[in-house]
C-alpha positions in Angstrom: -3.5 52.9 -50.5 -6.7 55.6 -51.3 -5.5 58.7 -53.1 -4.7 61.5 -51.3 -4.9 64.0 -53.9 -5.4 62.5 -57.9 -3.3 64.9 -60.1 -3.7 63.4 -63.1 -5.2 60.6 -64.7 -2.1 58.3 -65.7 -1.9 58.0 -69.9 -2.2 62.2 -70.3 0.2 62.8 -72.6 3.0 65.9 -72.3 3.8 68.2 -74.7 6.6 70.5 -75.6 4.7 72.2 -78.4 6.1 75.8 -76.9 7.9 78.5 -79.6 11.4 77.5 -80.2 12.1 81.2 -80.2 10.5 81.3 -76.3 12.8 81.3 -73.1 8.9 80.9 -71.3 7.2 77.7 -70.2 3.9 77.7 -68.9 3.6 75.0 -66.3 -0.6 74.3 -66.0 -2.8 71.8 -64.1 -6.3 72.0 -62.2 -6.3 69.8 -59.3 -9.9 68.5 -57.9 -11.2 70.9 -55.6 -11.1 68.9 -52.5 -7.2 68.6 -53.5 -5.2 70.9 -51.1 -2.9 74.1 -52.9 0.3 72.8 -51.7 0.4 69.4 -53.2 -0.3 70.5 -57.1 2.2 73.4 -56.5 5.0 70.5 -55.5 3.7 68.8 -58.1 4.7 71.2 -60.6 7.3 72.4 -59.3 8.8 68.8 -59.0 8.0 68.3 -62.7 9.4 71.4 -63.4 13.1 70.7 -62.4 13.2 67.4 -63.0 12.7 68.6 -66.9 14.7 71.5 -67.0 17.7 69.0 -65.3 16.9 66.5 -67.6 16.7 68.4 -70.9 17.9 71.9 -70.2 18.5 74.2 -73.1 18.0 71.7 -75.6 14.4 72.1 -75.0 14.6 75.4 -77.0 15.6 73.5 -80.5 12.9 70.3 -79.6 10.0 68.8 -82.1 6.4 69.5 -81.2 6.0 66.1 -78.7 9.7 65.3 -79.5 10.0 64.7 -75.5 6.9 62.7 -75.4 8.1 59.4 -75.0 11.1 60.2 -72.9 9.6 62.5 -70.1 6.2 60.5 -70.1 7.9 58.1 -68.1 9.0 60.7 -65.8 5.4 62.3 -65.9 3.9 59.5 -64.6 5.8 58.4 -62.0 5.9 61.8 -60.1 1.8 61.8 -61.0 1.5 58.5 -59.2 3.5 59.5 -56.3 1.6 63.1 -55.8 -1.7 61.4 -56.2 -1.1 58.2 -53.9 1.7 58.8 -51.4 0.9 60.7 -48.4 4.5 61.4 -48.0 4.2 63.3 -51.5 3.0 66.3 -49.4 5.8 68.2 -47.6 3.3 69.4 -44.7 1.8 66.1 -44.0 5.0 64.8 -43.7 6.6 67.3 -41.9 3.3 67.0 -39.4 3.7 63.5 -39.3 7.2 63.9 -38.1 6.0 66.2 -35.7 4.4 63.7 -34.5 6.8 60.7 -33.9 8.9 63.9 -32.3 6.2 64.3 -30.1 5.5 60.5 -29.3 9.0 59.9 -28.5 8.9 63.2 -26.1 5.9 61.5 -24.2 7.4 58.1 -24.0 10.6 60.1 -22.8 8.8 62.1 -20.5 6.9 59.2 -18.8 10.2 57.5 -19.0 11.7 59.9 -17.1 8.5 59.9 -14.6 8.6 56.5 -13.5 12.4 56.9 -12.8 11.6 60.1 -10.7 9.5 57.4 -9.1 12.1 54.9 -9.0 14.6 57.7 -7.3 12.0 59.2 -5.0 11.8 55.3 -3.6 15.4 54.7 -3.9 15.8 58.1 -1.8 13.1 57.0 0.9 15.0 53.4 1.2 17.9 55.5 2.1 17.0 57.4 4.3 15.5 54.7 6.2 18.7 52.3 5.8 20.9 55.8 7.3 18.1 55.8 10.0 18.9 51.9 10.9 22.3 52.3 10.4 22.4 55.3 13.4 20.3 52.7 15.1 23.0 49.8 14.4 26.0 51.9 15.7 24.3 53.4 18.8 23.1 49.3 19.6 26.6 48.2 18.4 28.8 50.5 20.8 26.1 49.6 23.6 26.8 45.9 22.9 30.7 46.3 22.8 30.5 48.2 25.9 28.5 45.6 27.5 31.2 42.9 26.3 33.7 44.9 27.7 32.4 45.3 31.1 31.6 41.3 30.9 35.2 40.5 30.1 36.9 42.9 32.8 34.2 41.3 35.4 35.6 37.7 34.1 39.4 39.1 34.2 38.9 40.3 37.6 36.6 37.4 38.6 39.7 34.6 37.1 42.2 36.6 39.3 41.0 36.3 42.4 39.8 32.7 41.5 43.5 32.0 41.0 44.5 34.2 43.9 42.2 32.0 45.9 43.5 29.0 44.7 47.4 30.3 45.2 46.1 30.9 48.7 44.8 27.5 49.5 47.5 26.0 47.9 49.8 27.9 49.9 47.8 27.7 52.9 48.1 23.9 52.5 51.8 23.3 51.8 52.8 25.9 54.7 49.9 23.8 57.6 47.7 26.3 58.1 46.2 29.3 56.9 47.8 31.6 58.4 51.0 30.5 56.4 52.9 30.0 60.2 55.5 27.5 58.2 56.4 29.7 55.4 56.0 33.0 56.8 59.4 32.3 59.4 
């Protein structure tokens, strides 16, 4: 991982060496130039609450470099993490956020597109299955008309068919067909 913005070199030593008789601190670093304002700034004030949680008011009674060896730790950590992590700076990470906000809107978005695209086809298929479907009835109650007529011909045809047939056989028991045996 290249550095981002060195703060320190790692091994500076700290110092509380202030007046025990002092409320003040001064909190001092000189970043690089080509190291942007905001990241010494969280820098500091990083270091800054993590001591005064960590030690508080017993800071006031401390040895010169009495919290040397505890808060070096401490020191270096947070000086490896401002100098090497690009997540270290606030804006960068709130811009690289911004960023996998606005890829997910994109993907979303084109998401969204193709299934405007999807609807817009799903909408034309419709309409053309309501168009067949008008065609369908109009052709069905055409057909069932047509059967109908075709079975009233046949009913009307099978009557007089059997009609005829009564007849002969009538015609043919009574000798003649004029029905002279039957008809007295």
């Amino acid at each position: 991982m290249t550095a981002t913005c060195p703060i320190l070199k790692i091994g500076t030593s700290f110092t509380s060496n202030a007046p025990t008789v002092s409320p003040f601190f001064v909190w001092l670093m000189i970043p690089p130039k080509f190291c942007p304002g905001r990241i010494p700034f969280a820098f500091l004030e990083d270091i800054h609450q993590r001591f005064v949680r960590t030690y508080g008011r017993a800071v006031h009674s401390a040895q010169a470099y009495g919290m040397n060896d505890e808060f070096s730790r401490v020191l270096s950590q947070q000086m490896e993490y401002y100098s090497n992590d690009p997540n270290a700076d606030r804006m960068n990470r709130l811009k690289g956020e911004m960023n996998q906000v606005r890829n997910v809107m994109i993907e979303n978005i084109d998401k969204v597109l193709e299934r405007g695209d999807r609807l817009e086809l799903l909408v034309d298929k419709t309409a053309n299955m309501q168009g067949n479907t008008f065609r369908f009835r109009k052709q069905a109650r055409r057909f069932r008309s047509t059967v109908w007529w075709r079975n009233v011909k046949l009913t009307v045809a099978l009557i007089l068919l059997i009609l005829v047939i009564l007849y002969v056989v009538l015609a043919f028991v009574c000798h003649g067909l004029t029905l002279p045996s039957c008809l007295k």
